[in-house]
C-alpha positions in Angstrom: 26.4 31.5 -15.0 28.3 32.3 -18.1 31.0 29.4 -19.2 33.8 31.2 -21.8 34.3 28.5 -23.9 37.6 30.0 -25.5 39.3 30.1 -22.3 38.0 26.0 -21.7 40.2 25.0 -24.7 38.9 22.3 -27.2 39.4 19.2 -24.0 37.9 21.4 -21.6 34.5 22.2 -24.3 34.2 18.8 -25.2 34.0 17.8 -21.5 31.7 20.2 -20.5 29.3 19.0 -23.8 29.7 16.1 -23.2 28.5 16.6 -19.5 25.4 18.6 -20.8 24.4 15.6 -23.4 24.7 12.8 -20.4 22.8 14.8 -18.0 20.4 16.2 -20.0 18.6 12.7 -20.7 19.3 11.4 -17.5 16.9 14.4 -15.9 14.1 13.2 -18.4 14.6 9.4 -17.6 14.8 10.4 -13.7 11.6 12.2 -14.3 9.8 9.3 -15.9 11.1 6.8 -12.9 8.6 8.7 -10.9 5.6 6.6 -9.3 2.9 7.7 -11.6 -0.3 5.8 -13.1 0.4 2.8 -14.6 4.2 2.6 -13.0 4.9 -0.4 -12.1 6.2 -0.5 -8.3 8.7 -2.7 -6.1 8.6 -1.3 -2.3 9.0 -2.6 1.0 7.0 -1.7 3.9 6.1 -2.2 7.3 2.3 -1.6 8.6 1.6 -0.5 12.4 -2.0 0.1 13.5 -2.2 1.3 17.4 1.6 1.2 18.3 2.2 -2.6 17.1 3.2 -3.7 13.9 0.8 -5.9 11.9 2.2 -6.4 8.7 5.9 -6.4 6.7 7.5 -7.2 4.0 10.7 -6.2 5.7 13.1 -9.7 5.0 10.9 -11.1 2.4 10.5 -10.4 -1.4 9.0 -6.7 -2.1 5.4 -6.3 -2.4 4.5 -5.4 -6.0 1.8 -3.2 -7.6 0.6 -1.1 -10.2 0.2 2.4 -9.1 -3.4 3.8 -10.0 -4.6 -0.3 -10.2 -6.6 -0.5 -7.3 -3.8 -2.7 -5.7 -3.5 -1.3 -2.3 -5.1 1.1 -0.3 -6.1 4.6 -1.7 -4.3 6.8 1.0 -0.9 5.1 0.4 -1.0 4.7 -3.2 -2.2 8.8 -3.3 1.1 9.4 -1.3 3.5 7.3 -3.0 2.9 9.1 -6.4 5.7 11.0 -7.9 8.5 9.1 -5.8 10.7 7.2 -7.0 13.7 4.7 -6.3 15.3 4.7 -3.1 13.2 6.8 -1.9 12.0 6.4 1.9 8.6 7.8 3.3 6.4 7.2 6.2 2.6 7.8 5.4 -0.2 8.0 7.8 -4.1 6.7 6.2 -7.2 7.6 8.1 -9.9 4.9 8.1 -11.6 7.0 5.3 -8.9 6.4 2.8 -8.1 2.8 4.5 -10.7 0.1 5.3 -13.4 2.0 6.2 -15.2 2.8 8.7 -16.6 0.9 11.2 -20.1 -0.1 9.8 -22.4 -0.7 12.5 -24.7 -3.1 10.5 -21.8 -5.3 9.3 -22.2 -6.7 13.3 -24.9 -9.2 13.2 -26.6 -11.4 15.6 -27.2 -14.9 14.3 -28.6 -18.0 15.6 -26.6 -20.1 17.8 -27.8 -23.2 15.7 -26.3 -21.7 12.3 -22.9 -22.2 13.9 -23.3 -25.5 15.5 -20.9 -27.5 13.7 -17.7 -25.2 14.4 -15.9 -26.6 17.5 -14.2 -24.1 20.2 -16.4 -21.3 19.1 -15.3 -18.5 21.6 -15.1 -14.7 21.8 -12.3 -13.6 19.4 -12.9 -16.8 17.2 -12.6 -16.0 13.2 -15.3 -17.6 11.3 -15.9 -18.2 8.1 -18.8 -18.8 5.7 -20.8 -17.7 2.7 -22.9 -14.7 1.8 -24.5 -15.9 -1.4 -21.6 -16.8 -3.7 -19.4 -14.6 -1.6 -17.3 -15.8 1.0 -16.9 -14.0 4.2 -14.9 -13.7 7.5 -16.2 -12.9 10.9 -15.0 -12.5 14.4 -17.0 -13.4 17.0 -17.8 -10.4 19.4 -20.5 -12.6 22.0 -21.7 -15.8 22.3 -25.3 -15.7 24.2 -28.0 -19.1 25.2 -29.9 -18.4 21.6 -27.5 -16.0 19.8 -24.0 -15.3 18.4 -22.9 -11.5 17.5 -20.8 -11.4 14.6 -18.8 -8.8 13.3 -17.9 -8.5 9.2 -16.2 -5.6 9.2 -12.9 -5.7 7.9 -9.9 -6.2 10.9 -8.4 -2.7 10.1 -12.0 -0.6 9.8 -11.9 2.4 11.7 -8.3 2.4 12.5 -5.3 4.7 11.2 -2.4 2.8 9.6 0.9 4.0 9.7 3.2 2.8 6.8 7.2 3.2 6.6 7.5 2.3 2.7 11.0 2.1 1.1 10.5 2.1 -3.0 13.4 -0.6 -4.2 12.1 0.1 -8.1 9.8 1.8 -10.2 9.3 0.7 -14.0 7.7 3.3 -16.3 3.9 2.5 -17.7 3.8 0.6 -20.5 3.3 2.4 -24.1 0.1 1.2 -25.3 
């Protein structure tokens, strides 16, 4: 498109300059408002796993994180990259790019004895305890006479999570 300037008349140039300097910046700053590495991110989000929901921030502060930080889970961060404010997406994460899979030999059988002091053990109960200097959480999949199966794996291995993620802000990575 070709703009006559002579016909604009002096207001008319000085607008349309004027314009071209305000936007021109703008594009550059929208540009570097993206989610990229280092960016630092505000966002809401609500987490449903199998039809229910199991996690929001939806009513509470935003969750925050540094995008390429190992913060959240690799398939959501991998999709959030390059939006940016206001912006509204739902994103589906296989297991893969999620918790995991399920790992067979994270499910244990233990003696009944080793668990002797927690009261109401049942099926379902989450118990906790130490592996080395590392704590860990497991849910009890069977209680037998001499033995209780244990399960380590994480709550969410082996299942897709489907996020709805609203970004409230993105600040640019800081110049080192």
């Amino acid at each position: 498109m070709k703009i006559n300037v002579k016909r604009l008349g002096f207001l008319g140039a000085s607008v349309l300059f004027s314009a071209f300097l305000f936007l021109a910046p703008r594009a550059s700053l929208e540009a570097a408002m993206t989610i990229q590495n280092g960016s630092v991110v505000s966002m809401h989000y609500t987490l449903t796993v199998d039809g229910k929901i199991v996690d929001s921030s939806v009513g509470k502060s935003p969750l925050l994180y540094t995008q390429g930080a190992k913060q959240i889970i690799p398939g959501l961060e991998e999709k959030l990259a390059g939006l940016k404010a206001g912006d509204k997406t739902q994103v589906r994460v296989s297991p893969e790019k999620g918790y995991g899979k399920m790992n067979p030999e994270a499910v244990q059988r233990v003696p009944r004895a080793a668990l002797k002091d927690i009261k109401g053990l049942k099926v379902g109960s989450v118990v906790t305890g130490q592996s080395g200097n590392r704590p860990v959480q497991a849910k009890v999949r069977a209680i037998a006479k001499e033995t209780v199966t244990l399960d380590m794996n994480h709550p969410l291995a082996g299942k897709t999570l489907n996020f709805d993620v609203e970004i409230v802000a993105v600040k640019p990575a800081a110049k080192n």
